[in-house]
C-alpha positions in Angstrom: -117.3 157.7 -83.0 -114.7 156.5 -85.3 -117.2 155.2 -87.4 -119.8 157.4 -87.8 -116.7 159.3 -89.1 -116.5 156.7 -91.6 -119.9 156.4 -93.0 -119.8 152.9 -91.4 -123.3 151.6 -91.1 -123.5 149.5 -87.3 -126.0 148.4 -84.7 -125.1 148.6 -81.1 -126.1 146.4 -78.2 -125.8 147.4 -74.8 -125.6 144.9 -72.3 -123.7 143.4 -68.7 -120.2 142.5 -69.2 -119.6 139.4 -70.8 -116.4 137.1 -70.9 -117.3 134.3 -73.3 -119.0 134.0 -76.4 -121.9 131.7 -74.7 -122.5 134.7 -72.4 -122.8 137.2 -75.2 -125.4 134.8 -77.1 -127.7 135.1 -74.3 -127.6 139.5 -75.4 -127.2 139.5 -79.3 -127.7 136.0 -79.9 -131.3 136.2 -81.5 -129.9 139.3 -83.8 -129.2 137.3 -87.0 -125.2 137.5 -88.0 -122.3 135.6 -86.7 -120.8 135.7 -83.1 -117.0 136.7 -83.2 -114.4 134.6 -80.5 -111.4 137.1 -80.6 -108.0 134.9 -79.5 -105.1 137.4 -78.5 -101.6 135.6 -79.2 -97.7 135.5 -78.7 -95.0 133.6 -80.0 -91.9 132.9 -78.6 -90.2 136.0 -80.0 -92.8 137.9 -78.5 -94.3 139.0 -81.5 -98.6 139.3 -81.3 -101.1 138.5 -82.9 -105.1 139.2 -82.7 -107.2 135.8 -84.2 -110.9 136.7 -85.2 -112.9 134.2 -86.3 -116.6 133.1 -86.5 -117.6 131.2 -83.0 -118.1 128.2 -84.8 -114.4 128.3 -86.6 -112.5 125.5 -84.9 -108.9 127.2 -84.3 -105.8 124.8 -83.6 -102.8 126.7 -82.6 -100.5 124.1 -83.2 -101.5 124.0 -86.9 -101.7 127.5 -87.3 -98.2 127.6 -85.5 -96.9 125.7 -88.2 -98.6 127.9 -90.8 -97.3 130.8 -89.5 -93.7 128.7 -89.8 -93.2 129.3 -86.2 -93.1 125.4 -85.6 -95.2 123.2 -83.3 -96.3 124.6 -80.1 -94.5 128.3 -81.3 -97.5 130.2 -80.4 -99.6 130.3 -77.3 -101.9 132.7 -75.3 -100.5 136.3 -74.8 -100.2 137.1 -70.8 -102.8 139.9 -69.6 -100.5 142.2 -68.8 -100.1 142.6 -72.8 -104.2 143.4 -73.2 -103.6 146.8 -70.9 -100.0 147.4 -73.0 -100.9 146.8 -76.2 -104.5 146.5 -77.0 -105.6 149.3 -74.4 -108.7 147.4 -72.9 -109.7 144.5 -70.0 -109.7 140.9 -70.5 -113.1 139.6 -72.2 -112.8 142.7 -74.6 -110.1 141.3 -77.6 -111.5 142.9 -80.9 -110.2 143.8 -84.2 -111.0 147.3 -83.6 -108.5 147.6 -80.8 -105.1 148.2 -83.4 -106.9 151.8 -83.6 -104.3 152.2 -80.8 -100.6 153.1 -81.8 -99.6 150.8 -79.2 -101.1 147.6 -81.0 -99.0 148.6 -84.3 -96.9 145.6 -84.1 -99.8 143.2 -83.3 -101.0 141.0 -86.9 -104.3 140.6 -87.4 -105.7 137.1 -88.8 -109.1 137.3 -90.3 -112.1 134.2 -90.4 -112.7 134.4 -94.2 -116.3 132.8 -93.2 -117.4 136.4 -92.1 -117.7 137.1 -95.9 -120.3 134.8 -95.8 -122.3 136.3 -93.0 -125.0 139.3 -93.3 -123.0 141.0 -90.6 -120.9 140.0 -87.5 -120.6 141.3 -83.8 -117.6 142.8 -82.3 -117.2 144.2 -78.8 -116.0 147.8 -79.7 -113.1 148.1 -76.8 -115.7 147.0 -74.2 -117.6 144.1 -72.9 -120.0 145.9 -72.1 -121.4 146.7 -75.5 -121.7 144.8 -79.0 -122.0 146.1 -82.3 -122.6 144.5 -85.2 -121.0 145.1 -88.6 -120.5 144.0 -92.3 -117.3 142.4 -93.6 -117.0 145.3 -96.3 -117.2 147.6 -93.2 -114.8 146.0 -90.9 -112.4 146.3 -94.3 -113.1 150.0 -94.2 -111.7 150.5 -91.0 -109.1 148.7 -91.0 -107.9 150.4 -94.7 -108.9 153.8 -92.3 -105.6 152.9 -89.8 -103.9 151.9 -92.4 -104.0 147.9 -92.3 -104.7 145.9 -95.0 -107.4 142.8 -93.9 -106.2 139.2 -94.2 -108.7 136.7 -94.5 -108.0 133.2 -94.5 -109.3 129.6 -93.8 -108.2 129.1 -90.1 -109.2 125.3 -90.4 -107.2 124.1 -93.4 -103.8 122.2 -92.3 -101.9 122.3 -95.2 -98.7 120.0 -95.3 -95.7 122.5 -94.2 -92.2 120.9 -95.5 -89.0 121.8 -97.6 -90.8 121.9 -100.7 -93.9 123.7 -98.8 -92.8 126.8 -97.1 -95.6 128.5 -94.6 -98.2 130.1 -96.3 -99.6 132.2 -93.6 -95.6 133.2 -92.7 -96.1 136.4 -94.4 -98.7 137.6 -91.8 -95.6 137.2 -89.5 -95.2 140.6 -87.7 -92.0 142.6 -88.6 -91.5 143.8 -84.9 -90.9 142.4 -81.1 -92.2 143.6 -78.1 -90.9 142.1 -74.9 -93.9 141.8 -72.6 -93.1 139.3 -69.7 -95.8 136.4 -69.0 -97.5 136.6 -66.2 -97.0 134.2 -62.8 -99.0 130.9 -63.6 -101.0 131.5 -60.3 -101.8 135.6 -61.2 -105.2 135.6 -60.7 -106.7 137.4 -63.9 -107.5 141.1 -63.6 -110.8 143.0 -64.2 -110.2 146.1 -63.2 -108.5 147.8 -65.7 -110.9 150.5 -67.5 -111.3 150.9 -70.8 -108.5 153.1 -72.6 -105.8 152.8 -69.6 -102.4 152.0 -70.0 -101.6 150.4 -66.8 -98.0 151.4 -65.2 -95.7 147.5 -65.3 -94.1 147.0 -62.4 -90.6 146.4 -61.7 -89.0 143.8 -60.4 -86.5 144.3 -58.0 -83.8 141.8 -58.0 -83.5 139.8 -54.3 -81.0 140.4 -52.0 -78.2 137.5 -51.5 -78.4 136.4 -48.1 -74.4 136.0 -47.2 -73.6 132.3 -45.4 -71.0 134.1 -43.3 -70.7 137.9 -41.9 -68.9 140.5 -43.6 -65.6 141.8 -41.5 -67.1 145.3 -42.0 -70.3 145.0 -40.5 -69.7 147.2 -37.5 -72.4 145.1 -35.2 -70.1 142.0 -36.0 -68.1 142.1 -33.3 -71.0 142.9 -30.2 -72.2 139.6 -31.3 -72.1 136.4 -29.4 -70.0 133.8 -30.8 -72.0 130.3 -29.6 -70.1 128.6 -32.0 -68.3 125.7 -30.1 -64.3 126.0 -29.5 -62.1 124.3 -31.5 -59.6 121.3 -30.2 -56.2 121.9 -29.5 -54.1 119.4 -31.0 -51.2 120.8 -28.9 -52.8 120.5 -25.8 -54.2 117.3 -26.6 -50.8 116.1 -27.4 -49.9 117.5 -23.6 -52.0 115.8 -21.9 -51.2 112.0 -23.2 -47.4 112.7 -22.1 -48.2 113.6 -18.7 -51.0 110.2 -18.5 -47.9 108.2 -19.7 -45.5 109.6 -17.5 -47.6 109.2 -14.3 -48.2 105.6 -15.4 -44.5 104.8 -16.0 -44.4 106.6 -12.4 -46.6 104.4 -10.7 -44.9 101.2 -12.0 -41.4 102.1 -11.2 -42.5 102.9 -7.5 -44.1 99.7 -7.1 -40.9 98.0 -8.4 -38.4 99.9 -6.4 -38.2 97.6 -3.3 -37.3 94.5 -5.8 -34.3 97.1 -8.0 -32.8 98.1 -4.4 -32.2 94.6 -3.2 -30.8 93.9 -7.3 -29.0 96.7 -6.6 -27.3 96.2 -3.5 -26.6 92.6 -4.4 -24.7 93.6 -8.1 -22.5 96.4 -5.6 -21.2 92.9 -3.1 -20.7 90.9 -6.1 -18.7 93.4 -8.5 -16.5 94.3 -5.1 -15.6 90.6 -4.7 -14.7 90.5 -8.6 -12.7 93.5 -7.8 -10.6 92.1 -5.3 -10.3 88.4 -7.1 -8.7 90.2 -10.3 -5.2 90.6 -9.2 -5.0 86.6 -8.8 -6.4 86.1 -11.6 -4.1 88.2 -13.6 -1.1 86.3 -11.8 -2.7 82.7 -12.3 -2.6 83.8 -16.2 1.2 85.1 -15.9 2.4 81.7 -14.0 0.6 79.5 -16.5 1.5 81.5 -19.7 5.8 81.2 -17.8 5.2 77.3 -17.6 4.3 76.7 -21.6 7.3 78.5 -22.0 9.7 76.9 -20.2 7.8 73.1 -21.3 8.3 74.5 -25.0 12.2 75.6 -24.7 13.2 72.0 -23.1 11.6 69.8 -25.8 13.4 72.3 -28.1 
């Protein structure tokens, strides 16, 4: 073990898995030390972060959002699918010794500084299954081993944050993204990844666009039924109207035809008698037109 290696003095705990601080209490509890709540974070430039701090430490993320100078509501709870990626171990097993793992190189670690004050602290060492507890001075030691350098600091202060105040926890900022998708909101969380896997992130295959209309070159196109309902005619339509208002105007003519027959044969009588009657007319005219003549000339 890592720290045997070290020369780090521990005690170890075996007990059932445990997912809460409450539950470990009921194993290690009655040791003497402080209990360790281990927050695993992201931002919204998806950089991590690992909070450890006593389980008495009240931790509000909007305040240390704004410490970090990530803004209000800038950080929030890292999905699971970054505890396999990143940290190597299951949900309920979030400890400082998981950056161990080159994978977690990227991830910040923020420190409780009220584990100083503690005779030692417990720690799940990459399992739930299991607590050990350790000494501040120790956990330092590690952490130097990997090449980190610990940051402790007061996770309840609020200090004012403004132009003249820049963030002072903004230096614990890490220097690297990792683009880890959040998980569906109704994912139901996982237990079954074991301790040291790396589990495989699936894919997501883009969904097909369902076309509103057929393509011309689907060969099948044209062996289906069209049930779609024919179209009017405007042509025939028009048709159709002539030939109602021609058999109307038919109709009415033939009932008329007796009455236009008599006004015919009556106009024919009349315009042969006019005929006939134009001749003495025409002389009429001629003898009265000679008369004003010959009236005219005398008075002359």
């Amino acid at each position: 073990m890592v720290l045997q290696e070290l020369g780090i003095k521990f005690e170890q705990y075996d007990h059932p898995a445990v997912l809460t601080v409450e539950a470990q209490a009921k194993y290690v509890g009655d040791k003497g030390g402080g209990l360790s709540k281990n927050l695993f974070l992201k931002d919204k430039k998806s950089r991590f972060y690992i909070v450890s701090a006593l389980a008495d430490t009240k931790v509000d993320l909007k305040v240390l959002s704004q410490r970090l100078g990530l803004g209000k509501g800038g950080i929030r709870m890292a999905p699971e699918e970054a505890l396999g990626q990143l940290l190597q171990v299951p949900l309920g097993c979030v400890t400082p010794f998981a950056l161990i793992n080159e994978s977690a190189s990227y991830v910040s670690l923020l420190l409780d500084k009220e584990f100083k004050t503690q005779p030692h602290c417990f720690f799940h060492p990459l399992s739930n299954e299991t607590s050990i507890s350790v000494q501040a001075s120790d956990l330092d030691k590690f952490l130097k081993s990997i090449g980190r350098e610990p940051s402790y600091v007061d996770l309840e202060a609020n200090p004012p944050v403004g132009k003249d105040q820049p963030p002072d926890l903004a230096i614990l900022v890490p220097s690297g993204t990792i683009d880890i998708p959040d998980a569906p909101e109704n994912s139901t969380p996982s237990q079954a990844v074991s301790e040291k896997s790396f589990p495989v992130q699936k894919k997501c295959t883009p969904a097909s666009v369902k076309s509103a209309k057929p393509s011309s070159a689907d060969p099948n196109a044209k062996d289906k039924p069209n049930n779609a309902a024919p179209q009017p005619n405007a042509f025939a339509e028009s048709r159709l109207f002539v030939d109602e208002i021609l058999k109307k105007t038919t109709e009415l003519l033939l009932s008329e035809i007796s009455t236009v027959s008599i006004f015919c044969s009556t106009f024919s009588h009349v315009l042969k008698v006019i005929v006939c009657l134009l001749p003495l007319q025409l002389k009429c005219e001629y003898f009265i037109c000679s008369s004003q003549k010959m009236l005219r000339s005398k008075k002359l």
